[in-house]
C-alpha positions as a LaTeX table, in Angstrom:
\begin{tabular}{lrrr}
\hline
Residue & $x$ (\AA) & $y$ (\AA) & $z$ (\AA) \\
\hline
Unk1 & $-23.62$ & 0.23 & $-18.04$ \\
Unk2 & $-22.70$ & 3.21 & $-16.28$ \\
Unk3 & $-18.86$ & 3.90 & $-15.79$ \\
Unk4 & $-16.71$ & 6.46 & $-13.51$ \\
Unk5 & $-14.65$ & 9.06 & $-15.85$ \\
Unk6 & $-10.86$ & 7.74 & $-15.66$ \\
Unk7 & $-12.25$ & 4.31 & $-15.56$ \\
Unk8 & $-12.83$ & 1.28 & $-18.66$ \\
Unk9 & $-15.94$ & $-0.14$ & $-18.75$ \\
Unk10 & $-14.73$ & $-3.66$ & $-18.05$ \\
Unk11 & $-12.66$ & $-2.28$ & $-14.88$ \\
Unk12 & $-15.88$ & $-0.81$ & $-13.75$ \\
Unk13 & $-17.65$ & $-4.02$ & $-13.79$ \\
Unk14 & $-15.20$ & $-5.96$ & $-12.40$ \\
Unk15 & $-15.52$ & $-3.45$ & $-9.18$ \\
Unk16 & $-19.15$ & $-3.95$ & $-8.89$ \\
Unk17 & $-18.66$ & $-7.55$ & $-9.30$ \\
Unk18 & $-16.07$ & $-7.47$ & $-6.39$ \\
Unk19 & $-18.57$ & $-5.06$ & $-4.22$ \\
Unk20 & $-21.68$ & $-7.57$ & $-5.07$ \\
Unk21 & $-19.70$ & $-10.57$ & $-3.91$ \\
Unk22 & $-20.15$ & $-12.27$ & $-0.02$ \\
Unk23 & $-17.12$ & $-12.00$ & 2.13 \\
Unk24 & $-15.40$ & $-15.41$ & 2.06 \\
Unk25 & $-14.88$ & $-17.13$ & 5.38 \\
Unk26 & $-11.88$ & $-15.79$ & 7.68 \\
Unk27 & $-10.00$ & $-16.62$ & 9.77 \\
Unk28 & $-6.90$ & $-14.09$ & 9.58 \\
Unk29 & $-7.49$ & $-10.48$ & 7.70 \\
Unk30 & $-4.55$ & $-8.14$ & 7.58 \\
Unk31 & $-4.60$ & $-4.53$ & 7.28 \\
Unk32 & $-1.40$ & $-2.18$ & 6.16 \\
Unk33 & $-1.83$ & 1.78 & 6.22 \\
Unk34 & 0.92 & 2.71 & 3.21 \\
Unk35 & 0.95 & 6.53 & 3.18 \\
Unk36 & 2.19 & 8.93 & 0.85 \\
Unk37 & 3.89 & 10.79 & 3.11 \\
Unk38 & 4.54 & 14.15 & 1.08 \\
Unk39 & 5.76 & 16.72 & 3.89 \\
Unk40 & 6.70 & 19.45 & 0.60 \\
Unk41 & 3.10 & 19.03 & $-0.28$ \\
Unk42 & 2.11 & 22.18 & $-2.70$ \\
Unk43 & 5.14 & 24.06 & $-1.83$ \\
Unk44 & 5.10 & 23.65 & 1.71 \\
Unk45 & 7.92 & 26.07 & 3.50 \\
Unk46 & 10.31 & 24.84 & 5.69 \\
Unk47 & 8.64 & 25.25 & 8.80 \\
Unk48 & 5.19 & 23.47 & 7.58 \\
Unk49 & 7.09 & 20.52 & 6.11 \\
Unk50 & 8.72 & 20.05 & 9.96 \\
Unk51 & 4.92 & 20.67 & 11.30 \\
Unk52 & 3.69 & 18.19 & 9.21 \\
Unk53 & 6.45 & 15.98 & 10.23 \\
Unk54 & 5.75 & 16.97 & 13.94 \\
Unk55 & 1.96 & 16.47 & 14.23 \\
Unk56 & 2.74 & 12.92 & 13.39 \\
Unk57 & 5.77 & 12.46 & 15.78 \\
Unk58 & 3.94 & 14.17 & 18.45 \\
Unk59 & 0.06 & 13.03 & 17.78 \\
Unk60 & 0.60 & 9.03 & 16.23 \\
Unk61 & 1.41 & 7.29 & 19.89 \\
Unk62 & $-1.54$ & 9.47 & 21.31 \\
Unk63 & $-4.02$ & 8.67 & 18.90 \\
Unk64 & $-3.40$ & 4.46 & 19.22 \\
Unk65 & $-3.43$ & 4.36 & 22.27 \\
Unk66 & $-5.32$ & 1.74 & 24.08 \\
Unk67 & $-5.99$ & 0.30 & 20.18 \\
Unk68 & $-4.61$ & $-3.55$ & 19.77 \\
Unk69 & $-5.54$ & $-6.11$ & 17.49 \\
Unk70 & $-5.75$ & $-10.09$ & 18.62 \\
Unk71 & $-2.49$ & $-10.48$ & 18.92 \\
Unk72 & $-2.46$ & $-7.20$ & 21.18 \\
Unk73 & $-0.22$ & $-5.04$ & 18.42 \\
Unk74 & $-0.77$ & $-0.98$ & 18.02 \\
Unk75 & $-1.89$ & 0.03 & 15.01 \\
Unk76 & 1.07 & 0.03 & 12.43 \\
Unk77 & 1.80 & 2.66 & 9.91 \\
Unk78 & 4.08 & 2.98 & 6.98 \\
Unk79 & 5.29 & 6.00 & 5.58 \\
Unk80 & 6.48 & 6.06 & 1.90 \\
Unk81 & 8.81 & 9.00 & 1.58 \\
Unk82 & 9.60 & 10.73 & $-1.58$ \\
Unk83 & 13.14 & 10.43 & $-1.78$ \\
Unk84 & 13.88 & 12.92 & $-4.18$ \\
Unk85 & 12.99 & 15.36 & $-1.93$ \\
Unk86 & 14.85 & 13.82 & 1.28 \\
Unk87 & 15.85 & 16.09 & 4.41 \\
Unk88 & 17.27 & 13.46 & 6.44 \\
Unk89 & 15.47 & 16.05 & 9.58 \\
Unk90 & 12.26 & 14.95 & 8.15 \\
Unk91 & 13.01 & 11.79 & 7.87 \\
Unk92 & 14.42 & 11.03 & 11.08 \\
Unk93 & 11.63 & 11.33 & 13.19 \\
Unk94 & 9.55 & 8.65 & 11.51 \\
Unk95 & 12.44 & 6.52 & 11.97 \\
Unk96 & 11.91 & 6.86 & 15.45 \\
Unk97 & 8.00 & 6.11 & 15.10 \\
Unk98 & 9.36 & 2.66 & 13.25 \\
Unk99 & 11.86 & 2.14 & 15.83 \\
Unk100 & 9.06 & 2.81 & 18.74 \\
Unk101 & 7.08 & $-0.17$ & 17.31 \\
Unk102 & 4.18 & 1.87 & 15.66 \\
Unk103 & 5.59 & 1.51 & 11.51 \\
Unk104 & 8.06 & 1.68 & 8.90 \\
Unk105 & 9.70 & 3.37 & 6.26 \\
Unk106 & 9.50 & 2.55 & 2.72 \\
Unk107 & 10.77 & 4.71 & $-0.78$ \\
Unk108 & 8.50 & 6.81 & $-2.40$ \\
Unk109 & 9.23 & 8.52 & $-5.92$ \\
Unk110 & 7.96 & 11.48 & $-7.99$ \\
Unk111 & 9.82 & 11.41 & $-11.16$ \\
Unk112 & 9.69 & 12.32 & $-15.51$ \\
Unk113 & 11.88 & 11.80 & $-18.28$ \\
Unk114 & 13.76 & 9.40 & $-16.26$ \\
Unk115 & 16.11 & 7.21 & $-18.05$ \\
Unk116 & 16.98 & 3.41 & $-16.46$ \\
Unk117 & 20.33 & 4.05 & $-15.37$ \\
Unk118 & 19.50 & 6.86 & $-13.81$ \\
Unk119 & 16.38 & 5.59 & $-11.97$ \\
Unk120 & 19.20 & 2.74 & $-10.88$ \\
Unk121 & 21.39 & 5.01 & $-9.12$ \\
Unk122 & 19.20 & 7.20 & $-7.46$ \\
Unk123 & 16.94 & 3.84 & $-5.90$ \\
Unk124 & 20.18 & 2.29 & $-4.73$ \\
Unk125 & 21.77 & 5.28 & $-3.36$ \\
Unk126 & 18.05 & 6.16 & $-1.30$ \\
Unk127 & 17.82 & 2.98 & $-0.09$ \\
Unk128 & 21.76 & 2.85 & 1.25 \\
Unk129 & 20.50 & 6.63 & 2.55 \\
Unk130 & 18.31 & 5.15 & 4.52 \\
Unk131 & 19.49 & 2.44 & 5.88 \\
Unk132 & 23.33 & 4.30 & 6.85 \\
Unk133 & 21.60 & 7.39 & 8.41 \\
Unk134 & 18.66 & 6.38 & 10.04 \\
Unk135 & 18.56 & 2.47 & 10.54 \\
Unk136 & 15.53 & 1.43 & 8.23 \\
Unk137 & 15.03 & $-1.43$ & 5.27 \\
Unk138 & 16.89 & $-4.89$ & 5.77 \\
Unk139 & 19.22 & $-6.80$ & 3.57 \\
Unk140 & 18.64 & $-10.30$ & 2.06 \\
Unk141 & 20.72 & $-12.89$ & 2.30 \\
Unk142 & 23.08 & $-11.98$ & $-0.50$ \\
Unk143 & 23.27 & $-8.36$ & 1.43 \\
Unk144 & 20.70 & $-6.30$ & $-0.99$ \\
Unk145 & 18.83 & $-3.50$ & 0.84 \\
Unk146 & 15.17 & $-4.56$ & 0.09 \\
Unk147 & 12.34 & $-1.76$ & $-0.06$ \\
Unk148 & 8.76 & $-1.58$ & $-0.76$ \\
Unk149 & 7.69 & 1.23 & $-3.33$ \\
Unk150 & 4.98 & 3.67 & $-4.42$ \\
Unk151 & 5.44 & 5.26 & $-7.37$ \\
Unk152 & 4.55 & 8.98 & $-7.21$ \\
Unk153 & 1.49 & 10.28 & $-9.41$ \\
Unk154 & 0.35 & 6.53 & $-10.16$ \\
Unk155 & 2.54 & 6.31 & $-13.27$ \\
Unk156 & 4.44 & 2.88 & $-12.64$ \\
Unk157 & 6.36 & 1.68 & $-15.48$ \\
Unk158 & 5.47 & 4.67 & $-17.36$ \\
Unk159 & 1.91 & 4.36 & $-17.40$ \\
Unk160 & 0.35 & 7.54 & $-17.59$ \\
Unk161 & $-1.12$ & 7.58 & $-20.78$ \\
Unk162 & 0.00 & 10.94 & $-21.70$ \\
Unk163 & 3.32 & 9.85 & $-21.28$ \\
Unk164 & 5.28 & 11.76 & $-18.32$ \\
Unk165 & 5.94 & 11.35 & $-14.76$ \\
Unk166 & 8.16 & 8.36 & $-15.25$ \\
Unk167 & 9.90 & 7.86 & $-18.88$ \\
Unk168 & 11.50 & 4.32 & $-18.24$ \\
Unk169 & 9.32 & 1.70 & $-19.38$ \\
Unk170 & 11.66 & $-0.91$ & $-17.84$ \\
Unk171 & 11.02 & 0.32 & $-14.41$ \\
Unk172 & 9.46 & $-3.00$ & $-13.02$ \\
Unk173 & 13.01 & $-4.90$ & $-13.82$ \\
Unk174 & 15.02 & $-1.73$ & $-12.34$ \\
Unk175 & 12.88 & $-1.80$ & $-9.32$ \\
Unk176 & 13.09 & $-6.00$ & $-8.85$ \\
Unk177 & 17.03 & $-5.59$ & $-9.43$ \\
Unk178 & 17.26 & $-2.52$ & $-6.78$ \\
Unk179 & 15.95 & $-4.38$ & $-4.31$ \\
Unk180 & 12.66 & $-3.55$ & $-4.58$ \\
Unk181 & 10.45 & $-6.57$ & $-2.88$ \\
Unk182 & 6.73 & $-5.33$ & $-3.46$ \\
Unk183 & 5.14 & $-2.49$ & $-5.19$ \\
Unk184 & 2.33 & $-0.91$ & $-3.66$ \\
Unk185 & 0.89 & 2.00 & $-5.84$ \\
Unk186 & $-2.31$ & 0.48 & $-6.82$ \\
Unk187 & $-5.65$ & 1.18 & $-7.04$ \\
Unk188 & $-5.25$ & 4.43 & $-8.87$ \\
Unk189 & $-8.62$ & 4.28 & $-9.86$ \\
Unk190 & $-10.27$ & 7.17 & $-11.13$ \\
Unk191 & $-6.77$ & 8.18 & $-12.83$ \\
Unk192 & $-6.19$ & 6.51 & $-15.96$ \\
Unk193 & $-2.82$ & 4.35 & $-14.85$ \\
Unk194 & $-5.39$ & 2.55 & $-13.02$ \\
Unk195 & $-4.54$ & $-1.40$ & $-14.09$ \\
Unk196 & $-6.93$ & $-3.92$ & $-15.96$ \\
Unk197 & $-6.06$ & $-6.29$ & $-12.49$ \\
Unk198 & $-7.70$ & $-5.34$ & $-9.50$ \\
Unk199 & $-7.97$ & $-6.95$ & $-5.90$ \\
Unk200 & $-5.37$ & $-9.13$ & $-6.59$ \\
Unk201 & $-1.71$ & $-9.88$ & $-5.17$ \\
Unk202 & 0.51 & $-10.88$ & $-8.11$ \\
Unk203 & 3.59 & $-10.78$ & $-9.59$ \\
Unk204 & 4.08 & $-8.60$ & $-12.99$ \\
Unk205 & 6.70 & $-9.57$ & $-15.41$ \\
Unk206 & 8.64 & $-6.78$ & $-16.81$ \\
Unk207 & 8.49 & $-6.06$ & $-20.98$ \\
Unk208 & 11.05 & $-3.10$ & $-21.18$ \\
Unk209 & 10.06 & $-2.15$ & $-24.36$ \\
Unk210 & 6.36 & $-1.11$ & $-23.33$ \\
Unk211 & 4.93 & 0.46 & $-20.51$ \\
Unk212 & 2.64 & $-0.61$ & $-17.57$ \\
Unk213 & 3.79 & $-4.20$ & $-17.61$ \\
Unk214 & 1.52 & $-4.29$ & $-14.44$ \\
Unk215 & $-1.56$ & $-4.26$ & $-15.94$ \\
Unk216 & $-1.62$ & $-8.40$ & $-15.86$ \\
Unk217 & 0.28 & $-10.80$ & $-13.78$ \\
Unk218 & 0.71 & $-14.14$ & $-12.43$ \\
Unk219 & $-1.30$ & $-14.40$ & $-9.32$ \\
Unk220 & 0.83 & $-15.69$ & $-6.03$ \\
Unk221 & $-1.23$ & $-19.01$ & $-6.04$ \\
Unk222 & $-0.20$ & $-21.84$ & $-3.11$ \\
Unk223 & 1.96 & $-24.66$ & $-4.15$ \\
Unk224 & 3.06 & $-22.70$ & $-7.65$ \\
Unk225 & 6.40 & $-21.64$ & $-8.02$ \\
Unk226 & 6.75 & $-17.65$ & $-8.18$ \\
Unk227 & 8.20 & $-16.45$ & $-12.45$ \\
Unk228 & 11.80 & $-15.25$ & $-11.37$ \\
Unk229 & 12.02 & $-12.08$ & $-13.12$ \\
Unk230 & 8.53 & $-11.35$ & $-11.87$ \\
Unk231 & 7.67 & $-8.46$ & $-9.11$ \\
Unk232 & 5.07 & $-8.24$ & $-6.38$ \\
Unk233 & 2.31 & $-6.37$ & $-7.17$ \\
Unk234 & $-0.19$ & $-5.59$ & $-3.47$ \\
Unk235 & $-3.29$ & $-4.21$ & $-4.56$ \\
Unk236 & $-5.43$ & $-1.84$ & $-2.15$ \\
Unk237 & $-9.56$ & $-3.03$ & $-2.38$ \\
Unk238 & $-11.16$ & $-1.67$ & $-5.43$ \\
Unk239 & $-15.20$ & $-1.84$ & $-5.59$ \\
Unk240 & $-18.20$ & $-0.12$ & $-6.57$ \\
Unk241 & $-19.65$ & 0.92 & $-2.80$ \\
Unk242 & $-23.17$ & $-0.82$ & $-2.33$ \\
Unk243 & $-25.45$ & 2.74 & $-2.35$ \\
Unk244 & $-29.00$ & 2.89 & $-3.07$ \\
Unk245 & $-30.19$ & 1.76 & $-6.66$ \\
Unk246 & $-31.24$ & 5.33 & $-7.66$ \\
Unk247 & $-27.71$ & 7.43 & $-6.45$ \\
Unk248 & $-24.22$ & 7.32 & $-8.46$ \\
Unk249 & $-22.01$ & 4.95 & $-8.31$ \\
Unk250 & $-19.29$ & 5.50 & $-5.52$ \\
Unk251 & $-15.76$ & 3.93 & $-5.96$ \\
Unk252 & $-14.16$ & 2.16 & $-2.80$ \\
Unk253 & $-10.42$ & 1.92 & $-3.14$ \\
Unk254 & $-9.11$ & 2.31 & 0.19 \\
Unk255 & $-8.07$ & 5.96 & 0.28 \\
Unk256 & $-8.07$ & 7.43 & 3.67 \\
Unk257 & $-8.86$ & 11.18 & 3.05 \\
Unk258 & $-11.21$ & 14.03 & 4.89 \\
Unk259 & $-13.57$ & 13.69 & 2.26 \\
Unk260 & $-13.91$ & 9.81 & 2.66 \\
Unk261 & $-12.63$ & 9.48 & 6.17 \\
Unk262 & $-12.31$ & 5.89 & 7.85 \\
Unk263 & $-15.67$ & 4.34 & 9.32 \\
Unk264 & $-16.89$ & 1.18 & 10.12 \\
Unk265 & $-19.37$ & 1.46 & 7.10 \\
Unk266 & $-16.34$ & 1.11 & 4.64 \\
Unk267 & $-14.97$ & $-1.93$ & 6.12 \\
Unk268 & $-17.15$ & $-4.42$ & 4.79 \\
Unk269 & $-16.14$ & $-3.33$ & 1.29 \\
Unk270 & $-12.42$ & $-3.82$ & 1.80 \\
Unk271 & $-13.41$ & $-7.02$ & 3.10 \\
Unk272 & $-15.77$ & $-8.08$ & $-0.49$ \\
Unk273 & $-12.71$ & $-6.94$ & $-2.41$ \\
Unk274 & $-11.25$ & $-10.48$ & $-1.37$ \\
Unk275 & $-7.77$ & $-9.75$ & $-1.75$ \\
Unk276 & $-6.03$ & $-12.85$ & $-1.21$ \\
Unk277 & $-3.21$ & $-15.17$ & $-2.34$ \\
Unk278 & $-5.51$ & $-18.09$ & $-4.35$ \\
Unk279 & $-5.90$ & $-21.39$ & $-2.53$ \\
Unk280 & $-5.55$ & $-19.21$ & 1.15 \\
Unk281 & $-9.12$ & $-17.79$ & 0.75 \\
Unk282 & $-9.27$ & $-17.83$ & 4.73 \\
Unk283 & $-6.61$ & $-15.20$ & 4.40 \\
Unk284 & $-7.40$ & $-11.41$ & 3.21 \\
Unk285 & $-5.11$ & $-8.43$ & 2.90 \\
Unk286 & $-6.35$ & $-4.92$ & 2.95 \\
Unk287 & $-3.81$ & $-2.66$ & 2.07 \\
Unk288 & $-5.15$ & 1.13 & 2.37 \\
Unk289 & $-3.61$ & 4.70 & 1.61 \\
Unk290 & $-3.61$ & 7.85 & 2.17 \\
Unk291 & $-1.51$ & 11.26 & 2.34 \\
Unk292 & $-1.16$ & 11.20 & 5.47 \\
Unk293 & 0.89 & 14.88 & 4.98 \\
Unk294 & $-1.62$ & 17.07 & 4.41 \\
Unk295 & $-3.83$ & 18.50 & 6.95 \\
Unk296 & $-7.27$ & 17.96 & 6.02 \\
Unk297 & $-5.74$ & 13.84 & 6.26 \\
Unk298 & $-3.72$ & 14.23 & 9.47 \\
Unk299 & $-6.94$ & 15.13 & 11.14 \\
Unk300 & $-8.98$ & 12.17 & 10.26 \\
Unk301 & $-5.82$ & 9.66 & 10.54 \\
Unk302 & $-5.04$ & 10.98 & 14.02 \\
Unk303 & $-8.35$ & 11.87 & 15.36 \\
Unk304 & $-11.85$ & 9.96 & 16.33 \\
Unk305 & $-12.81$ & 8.52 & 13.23 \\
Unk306 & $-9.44$ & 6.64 & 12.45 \\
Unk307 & $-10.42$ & 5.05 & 16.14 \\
Unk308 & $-14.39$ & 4.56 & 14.98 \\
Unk309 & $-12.52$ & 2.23 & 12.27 \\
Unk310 & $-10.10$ & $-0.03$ & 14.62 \\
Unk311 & $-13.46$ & $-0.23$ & 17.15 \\
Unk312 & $-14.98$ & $-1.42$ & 13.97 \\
Unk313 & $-12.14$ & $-3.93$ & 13.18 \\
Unk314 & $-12.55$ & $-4.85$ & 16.33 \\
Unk315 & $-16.15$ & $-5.65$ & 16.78 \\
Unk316 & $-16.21$ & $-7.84$ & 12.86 \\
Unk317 & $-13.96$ & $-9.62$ & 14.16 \\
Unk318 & $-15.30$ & $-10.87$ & 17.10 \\
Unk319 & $-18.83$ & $-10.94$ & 15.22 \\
Unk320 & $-17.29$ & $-13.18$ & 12.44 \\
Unk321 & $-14.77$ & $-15.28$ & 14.48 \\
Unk322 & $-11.84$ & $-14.36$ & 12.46 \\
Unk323 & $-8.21$ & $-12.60$ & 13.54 \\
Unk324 & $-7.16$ & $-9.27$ & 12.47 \\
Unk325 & $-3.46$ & $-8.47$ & 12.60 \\
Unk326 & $-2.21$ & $-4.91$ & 11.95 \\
Unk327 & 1.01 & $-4.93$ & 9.58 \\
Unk328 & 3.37 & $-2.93$ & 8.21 \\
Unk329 & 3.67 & $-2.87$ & 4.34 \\
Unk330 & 7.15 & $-5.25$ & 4.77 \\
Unk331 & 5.40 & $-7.99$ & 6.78 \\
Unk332 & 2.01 & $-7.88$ & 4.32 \\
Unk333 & 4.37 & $-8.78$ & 1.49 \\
Unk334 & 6.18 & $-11.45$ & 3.23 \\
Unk335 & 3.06 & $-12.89$ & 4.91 \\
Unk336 & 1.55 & $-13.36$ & 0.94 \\
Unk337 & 4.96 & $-15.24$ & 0.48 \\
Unk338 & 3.67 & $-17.48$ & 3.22 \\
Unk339 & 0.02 & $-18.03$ & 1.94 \\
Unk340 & 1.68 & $-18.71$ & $-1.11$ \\
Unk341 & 4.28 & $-21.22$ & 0.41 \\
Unk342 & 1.56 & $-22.77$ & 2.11 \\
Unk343 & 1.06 & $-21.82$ & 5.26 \\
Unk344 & $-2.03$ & $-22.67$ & 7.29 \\
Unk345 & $-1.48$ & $-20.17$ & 9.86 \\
Unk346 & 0.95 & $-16.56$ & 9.65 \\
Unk347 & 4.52 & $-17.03$ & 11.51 \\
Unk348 & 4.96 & $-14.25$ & 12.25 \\
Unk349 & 8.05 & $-15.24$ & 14.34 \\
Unk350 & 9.64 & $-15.54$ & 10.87 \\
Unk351 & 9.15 & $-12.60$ & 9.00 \\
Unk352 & 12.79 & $-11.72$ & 7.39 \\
Unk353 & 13.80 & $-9.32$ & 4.87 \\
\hline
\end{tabular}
C-alpha cells in the first residue's frame, strides 16, 4: 500500500478507510475554525505583526457578512494566540472580534526544553493575562480559568520524535490541572507527531513518564462516565481525498491554506471523517485550522472562496435535511460533553465554562 512520507502505514489506511466511508445520517454538524494565529510569523516587524492583526480587525465583519447558519449565527472564529509572544496591542483587538459576536480567544504555545513547573506557571499566569486585561476565558465553578489549547509545532506531550519543541512529557496532566478543558492540535498529519487516533473526540490519560500520551484514548461515548484524570482530545477530519485511481494520494485534514483553500469540493470529506461522540452518530464535529496570520491565508479566509465554502454549507444542508451550527472552539467542546451526556438535541442555551 502506498503511504504519505511523515505518515505509518496503518494511519494511512485508516484515512482512506475514513475517506471511503458514506456520510452517516445528520441531523446537526458543527464546524469550529481554530487558527494559529501567529502575528510574529518569520520575524515579522512591528508594524506587519499590527497589519496582520489589522486586516483581520478591519476585513473579518466584512467578509461574513450576510453569511448565517440555521440558527441565523455569523460565522465564528477562534484565534489561538501564542502566548509567549503576547503584546497585549495585538491581542486586544481580537478581543473585540470575540466580544462583537464573530469568535474567541484561546492559548497557543511554542515552546522546548520546558520543564513542568515551569510550563505551570507560565499557562496559569497567560490565562489570568487574559482574562484581567482583555475579558476572555471563563471560570468553572470552583473559579479555574478554563482554556482550550494548541500546542505550537504539533509536539503535544513531547511528541516530536526528535525530541524538542516541548521537553515535559507530563504536559497532558499540567494542561488538565491549568485549566485546560480541550486540546485541539490534531491532525498533524504529514509531520510525524501525527497520533495513531484519528477522527475521533476522546479523552487521553496522561503517563508522565513517556511522551505523546495522546496517541490512544477513551472515546467520549453516551451514557459512559468520562476517566477523571483524562483530557479532551478534538480531532480536525483526517482522510485520504477521493482523486482519480491513477493520481497520488491527497491528504484531507482540514487545513485552510492558499494552497488548499476552502471549497465546497472539500466538504464532503470533513463530513466522511465522521467525527462524532459514539452513540450520537446524528451529530458530527468538524473542527478545521489554519494560520490565519500569514498573508497568502488571510486572503483565502477573508476573501471569495472562504464564502464559496459557507454557500456550500449552506446548500448540503438543505440538500441533506440536516442543521449546521457555526461554533467557537469553547462551545464544540462543551457541545461533545452534551452528546456524551446524552443529549438528543444541542442546548445551546446552556453552554457554561
Amino acid at each position: 500500500m502506498p503511504t504519505i512520507k511523515g505518515m505509518s502505514g496503518a494511519t494511512f489506511a485508516r484515512a482512506c478507510w475514513a475517506g471511503l466511508r458514506p456520510v452517516p445520517r445528520l441531523r446537526h454538524l458543527f464546524v469550529c475554525v481554530a487558527d494559529h494565529f501567529e502575528p510574529e510569523w518569520n520575524g515579522a516587524s512591528e508594524l506587519l505583526k499590527r497589519e496582520r492583526v489589522a486586516r483581520w480587525t478591519d476585513g473579518y465583519a466584512r467578509s461574513v457578512a450576510g453569511v448565517a447558519d440555521s440558527r441565523g449565527r455569523s460565522p465564528q472564529h477562534t484565534f489561538f494566540y501564542p502566548m509567549e509572544c503576547y503584546q497585549p496591542e495585538l491581542v486586544e483587538p481580537l478581543a473585540e472580534l470575540a466580544r462583537q459576536g464573530l469568535g474567541d480567544v484561546e492559548v497557543h504555545l511554542h515552546h522546548d526544553n520546558d520543564s513542568s513547573e515551569g510550563l505551570k506557571s507560565f499557562l496559569l499566569d497567560a490565562a489570568e493575562t487574559l482574562s484581567n486585561k482583555h475579558g476572555l476565558l471563563t471560570r468553572d465553578s470552583n473559579g479555574l480559568l478554563r482554556y482550550g489549547f494548541i500546542h505550537g509545532n504539533w509536539a503535544l506531550d513531547n511528541s516530536h520524535p526528535d525530541g524538542c519543541w516541548c521537553g515535559v512529557n507530563d504536559e497532558l496532566t499540567v494542561l488538565r490541572e491549568t485549566g485546560c478543558y480541550a486540546d485541539f492540535t490534531m491532525p498533524a498529519a504529514p509531520h510525524p507527531a501525527q497520533t495513531r487516533t484519528i477522527n475521533s473526540i476522546y479523552d487521553a490519560v496522561d503517563d508522565p513518564s513517556a511522551p505523546k500520551s495522546h496517541d490512544v484514548g477513551y472515546p467520549l461515548t453516551i451514557g459512559c462516565d468520562r476517566p477523571a484524570d483524562g483530557l479532551m482530545m478534538i480531532q480536525g477530519p483526517l482522510v485520504i481525498a477521493r482523486k482519480g485511481w491513477c493520481q497520488k494520494p491527497k491528504i484531507e485534514n482540514g487545513d485552510l491554506t492558499g494552497s488548499q483553500p476552502p471549497s465546497t469540493t472539500r466538504i464532503h470529506d470533513w463530513l466522511r471523517a465522521g467525527i462524532k461522540v459514539r452513540g450520537r452518530s446524528d451529530w458530527l464535529f468538524v473542527k478545521l485550522h489554519t494560520h490565519g496570520a500569514q498573508e497568502t491565508n488571510t486572503a483565502v479566509l477573508l476573501g471569495d472562496a472562504m464564502r464559496e465554502m459557507h454557500n456550500g454549507l449552506a446548500a448540503s444542508s438543505q440538500r441533506r435535511g440536516y442543521a449546521y451550527h457555526y461554533v467557537t472552539a469553547r462551545e464544540m467542546a462543551q457541545l461533545a460533553v452534551q452528546a456524551q451526556r446524552g443529549f438528543v438535541d444541542p442546548d445551546f442555551e446552556s453552554l457554561s465554562w
